[in-house]
C-alpha angles and dihedrals in degrees: 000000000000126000091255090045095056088058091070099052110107110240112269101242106219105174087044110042117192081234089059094053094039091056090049101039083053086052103047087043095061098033086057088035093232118186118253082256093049088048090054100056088044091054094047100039118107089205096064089034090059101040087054093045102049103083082041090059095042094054093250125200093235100019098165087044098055102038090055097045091049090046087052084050091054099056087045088059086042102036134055091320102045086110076077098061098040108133113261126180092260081069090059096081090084138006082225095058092078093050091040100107092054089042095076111115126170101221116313124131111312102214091049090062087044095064097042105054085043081053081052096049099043084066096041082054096055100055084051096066085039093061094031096112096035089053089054093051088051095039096241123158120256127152091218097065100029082061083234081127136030105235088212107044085042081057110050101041090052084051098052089050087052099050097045087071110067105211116158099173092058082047092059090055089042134355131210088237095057103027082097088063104057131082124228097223126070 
């Protein structure tokens, strides 16, 4: 391999192994009897990814444990029961309160959970400002357009928090640069 080939090999995760999340993904699919499609785009979504791969990356007492239960907490907030988990003013007083049921870990680093709930949160932000328009039409609640939050400041403190931690191997699940683009549901 030349110097400028090894650049575009994605960054070998070895607190996260794909064989980890694909263990768990299978796990949390059949527990919640998720059709072969569902399974798919859990499987292939960086936001579940993520959220299952945080108290691994931190270093977590009861990794497995708390990846799977906050995975199961995501497809409730995605499935049958998301009207749960809609977004409501109580949830204005952080960016961080919506995210707060899948934000219990049991020790682990710190710095590392912080970035990635506010990786989290950056996409959740941004889907925010996307349906922002749409939310107002059905009335639904969202702190963007509420003016409850400032999309920019939002933004950028939640960048610079990111960008503090340096993780490559969560980077490599989901960057700062492309968490915008991504959708919390599967």
């Amino acid at each position: 391999m030349t110097a400028s080939s090894l650049r575009t090999v994605a960054p070998t995760t070895h607190l996260f192994p794909v064989s980890t999340w694909n263990e768990i993904a299978t796990a949390v699919a059949g527990a919640f009897r998720l059709t072969a499609g569902e399974h798919e785009r859990l499987h292939a979504s960086p936001v579940a990814k993520l959220i299952a791969a945080i108290p691994f990356l931190a270093q977590c007492d009861d990794a497995e444990r708390t990846a799977v239960a906050h995975l199961g907490t995501y497809l409730l907030s995605v499935r049958e029961t998301k009207r749960y988990f809609c977004a409501t003013a109580a949830d204005d007083t952080s960016v961080l309160e919506r995210l707060r049921l899948i934000s219990a870990f049991k020790g682990g680093d710190p710095a590392i959970i912080d970035r990635g709930m506010c990786l989290l949160a950056l996409e959740m932000v941004s889907d925010y400002r996307r349906d922002a328009e749409e939310d107002v039409f059905r009335g639904k609640h969202n702190p963007i357009s509420s003016g409850d939050w400032d999309h920019d400041e939002v933004v950028a403190d939640l960048t610079r928090r990111i960008e503090a931690v340096e993780s490559p191997e969560m980077d490599a699940i989901m960057s700062i640069a492309l968490a915008p683009d991504f959708l919390w549901f599967i």
